[in-house]
Each structure stands twice: as structure tokens, then as C-alpha cells.
N, C-alpha and C positions, 0 to 999 in steps of 0.2 A: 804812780805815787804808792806810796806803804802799804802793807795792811796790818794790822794788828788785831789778834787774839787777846781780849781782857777777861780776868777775873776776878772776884771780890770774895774770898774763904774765910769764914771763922776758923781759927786754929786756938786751938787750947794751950793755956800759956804752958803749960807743964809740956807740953810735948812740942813748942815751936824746935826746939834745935835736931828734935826728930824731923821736924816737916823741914828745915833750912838741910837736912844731908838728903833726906829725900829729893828735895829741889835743884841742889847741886848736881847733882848725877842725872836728873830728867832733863836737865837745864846743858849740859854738856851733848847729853842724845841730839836734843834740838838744835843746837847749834851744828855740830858734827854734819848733820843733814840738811843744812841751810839757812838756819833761820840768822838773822840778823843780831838781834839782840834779844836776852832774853833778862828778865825780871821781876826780883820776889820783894817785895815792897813792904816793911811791918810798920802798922796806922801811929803815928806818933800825935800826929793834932786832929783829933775826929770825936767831933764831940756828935750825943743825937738833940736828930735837932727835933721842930716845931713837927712839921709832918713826917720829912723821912732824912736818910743818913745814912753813910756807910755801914752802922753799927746795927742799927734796924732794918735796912734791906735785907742783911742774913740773918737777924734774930739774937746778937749777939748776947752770949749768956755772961753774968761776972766774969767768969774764969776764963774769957777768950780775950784774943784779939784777933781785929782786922786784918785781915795781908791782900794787899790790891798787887797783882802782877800782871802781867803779860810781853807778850813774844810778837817780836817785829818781822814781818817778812817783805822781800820785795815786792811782792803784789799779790793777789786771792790766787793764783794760776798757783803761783810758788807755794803758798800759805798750804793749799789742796795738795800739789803731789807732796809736799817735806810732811805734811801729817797724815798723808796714806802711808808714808814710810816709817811712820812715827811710829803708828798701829803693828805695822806686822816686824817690829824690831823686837825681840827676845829678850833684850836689856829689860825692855822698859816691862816688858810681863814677867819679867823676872824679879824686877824689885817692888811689882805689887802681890806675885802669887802669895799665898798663904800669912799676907803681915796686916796688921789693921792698919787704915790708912790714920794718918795724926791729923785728923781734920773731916769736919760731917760733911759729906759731898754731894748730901741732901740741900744742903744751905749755900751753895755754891752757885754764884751769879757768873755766866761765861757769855762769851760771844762774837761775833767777829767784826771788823770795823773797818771801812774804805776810809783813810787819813782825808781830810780835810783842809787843814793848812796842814804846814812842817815848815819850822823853823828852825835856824842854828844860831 
């Protein structure tokens, strides 16, 4: 069955179409290399709630929003070699050398995830 890489980033509104070309082009790397599907998700209904929330899990400041993504791979075996590939690709070190990222990756919730159900 699947697995999936998720993430949960504050991205500051002034600079979302920074982190959307950003994401385009990491998003293309990963694909290239096998991954399945890959996706940048910007929080349209997420309010905070009583205890916790997408918006308070990162700490969200006024001037952000939420972007929930992640990248589907055939299984952890595939998920592992396509992001040891990921790592030593030049693209992808190349379009984080010397640029500030558009988004605090301090505050950034990741992780990996054996699918469950899957349905279509």
C-alpha cells in the first residue's frame, strides 16, 4: 500500500507565490524521481479550534497561512531510495543555496505515514 510524506508549514502570505514556484520545481524533482503524486495544499476552512488546530500546531502568526502538503510514494522501500535521490540532486541544492526559504521551517510539522485505507 502507499506511503505518504505529510507536512503542515506556516507560509507568510506576502511570500506564498514565492513558496508556490519554489514548490513547483521541488515538486517536479520528486516526481522525475518517482514519487507518485505530489502536493501543495493552501488552508481555505481551518479555523483554531478549542485545544489544538492546524493553525496552532505551527503557531500561526496574522500574516500566515497554513499549506498542508505531501508526496505519495509506492511504499517506504520507494519513499527511502527516491529521497536519498532527492538529497544528493544539485537542483534541489541549488534552489535553496544562498535564498531565504519563504516559509519558518522551524515551524514545520513532517513525517511519514504507512496508508491505511485508499480509496477511489
Amino acid at each position: 500500500m502507499a506511503y505518504v510524506d505529510g507536512f503542515v508549514v506556516p507560509v507568510p502570505k506576502k511570500k506564498l507565490d514565492a513558496y508556490r514556484k519554489l514548490a513547483l520545481k521541488a515538486g517536479k524533482i520528486w516526481l522525475e524521481h518517482g514519487a507518485l503524486e505530489f502536493r501543495e495544499c493552501v488552508a481555505d476552512d481551518v479555523k483554531p479550534g478549542k485545544w489544538t488546530s492546524f493553525p496552532q500546531s505551527v503557531k500561526l502568526k496574522p500574516d500566515e497561512v497554513v499549506v498542508f502538503s505531501y508526496i505519495v510514494y509506492r511504499n517506504r522501500a520507494s519513499r527511502d531510495k527516491i529521497n536519498k535521490k532527492i538529497m544528493e540532486d544539485p537542483r534541489l541544492e541549488s534552489m535553496m543555496a544562498g535564498k531565504e526559504m519563504p516559509f519558518d521551517g522551524k515551524r514545520m510539522i513532517f513525517g511519514g505515514f504507512e496508508s491505511l485505507v485508499a480509496l477511489k
